[in-house]
C-alpha positions in Angstrom: 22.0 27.1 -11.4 18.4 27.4 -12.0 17.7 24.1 -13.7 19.8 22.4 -11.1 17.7 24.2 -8.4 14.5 23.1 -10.5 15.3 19.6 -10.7 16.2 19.4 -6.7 12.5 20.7 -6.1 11.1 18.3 -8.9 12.7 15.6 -7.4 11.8 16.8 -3.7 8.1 17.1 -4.5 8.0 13.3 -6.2 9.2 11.5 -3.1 6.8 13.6 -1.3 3.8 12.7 -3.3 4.9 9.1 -3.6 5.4 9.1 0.3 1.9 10.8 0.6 0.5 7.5 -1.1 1.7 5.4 1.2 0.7 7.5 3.9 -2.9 7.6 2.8 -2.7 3.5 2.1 -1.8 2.8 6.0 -4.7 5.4 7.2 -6.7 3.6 4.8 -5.5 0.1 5.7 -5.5 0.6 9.4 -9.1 1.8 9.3 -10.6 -0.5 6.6 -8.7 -4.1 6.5 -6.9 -4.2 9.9 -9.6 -6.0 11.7 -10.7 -8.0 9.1 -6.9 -9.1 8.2 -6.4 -9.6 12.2 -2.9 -8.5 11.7 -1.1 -5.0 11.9 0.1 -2.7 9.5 4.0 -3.7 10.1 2.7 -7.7 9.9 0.8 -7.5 6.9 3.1 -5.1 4.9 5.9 -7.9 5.8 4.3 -10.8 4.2 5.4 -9.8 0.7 8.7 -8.5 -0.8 8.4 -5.4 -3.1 8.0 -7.3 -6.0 5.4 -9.9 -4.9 3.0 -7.0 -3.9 3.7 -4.7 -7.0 2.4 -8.2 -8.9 -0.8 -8.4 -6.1 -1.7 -5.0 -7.0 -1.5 -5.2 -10.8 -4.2 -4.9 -12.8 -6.5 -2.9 -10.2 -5.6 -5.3 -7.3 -6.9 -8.5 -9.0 -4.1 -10.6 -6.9 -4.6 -8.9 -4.0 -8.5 -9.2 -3.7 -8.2 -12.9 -5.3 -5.3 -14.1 -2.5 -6.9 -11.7 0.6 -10.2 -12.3 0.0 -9.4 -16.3 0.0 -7.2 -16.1 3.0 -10.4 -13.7 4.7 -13.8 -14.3 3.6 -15.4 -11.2 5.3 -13.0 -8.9 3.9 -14.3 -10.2 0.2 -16.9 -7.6 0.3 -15.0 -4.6 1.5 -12.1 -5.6 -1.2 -14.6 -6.0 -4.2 -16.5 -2.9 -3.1 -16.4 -0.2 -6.0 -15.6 2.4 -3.6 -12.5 0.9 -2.4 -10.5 1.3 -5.7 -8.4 4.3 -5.0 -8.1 3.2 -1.6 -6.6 0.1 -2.6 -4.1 1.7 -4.8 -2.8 3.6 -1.5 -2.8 0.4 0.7 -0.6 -1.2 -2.5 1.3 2.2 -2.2 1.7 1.2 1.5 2.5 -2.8 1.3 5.5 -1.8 -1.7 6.8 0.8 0.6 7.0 -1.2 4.1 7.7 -5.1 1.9 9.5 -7.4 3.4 12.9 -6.0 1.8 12.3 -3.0 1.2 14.5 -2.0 4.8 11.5 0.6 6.1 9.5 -0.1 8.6 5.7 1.5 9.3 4.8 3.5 12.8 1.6 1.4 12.7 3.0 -1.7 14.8 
């Protein structure tokens, strides 16, 4: 009974850090990359699946700053900025949550 008990809260507290993540990702998106994306949270976590943005954010976001910072030159110096690496790894938190197919949608419309 224990161990089962102990696995339920293990399990409880992972989805809630991982959730967390995500959380942090759309503060972080909405306040940093919104107006230089033009585009909402919901918009721009629908451009990729799952997959397509757990590639982007490989490799410390390489993809992602190499395809966004194409697509919006001003946001080339926010997204290379060394300060913005934990950040990014909660707005990739974010985009894999909210994808395309993922079948959740953010409150940030």
């Amino acid at each position: 009974m224990n161990k089962l008990l102990s696995l339920i809260l293990i399990a409880a507290l992972s989805a809630t850090v991982a959730s967390a993540d995500a959380k942090a990702g759309q503060k972080a998106y909405l306040k940093t990359l919104k107006a230089k994306f033009n585009m909402n949270g919901t918009k721009f976590a629908a451009e990729h699946t799952v997959a397509e943005w757990e590639e982007l954010f490989a490799n410390d976001a390489k993809g992602f700053i190499k395809e966004y910072g194409e697509r919006f030159p001003a946001s080339l110096p926010v997204l290379t900025n060394p300060s913005m690496s934990n950040q990014l790894q909660d707005i990739g938190d974010f985009a894999k949550e909210y994808g395309n197919d993922s079948g959740n949608v953010p409150s940030c419309g």
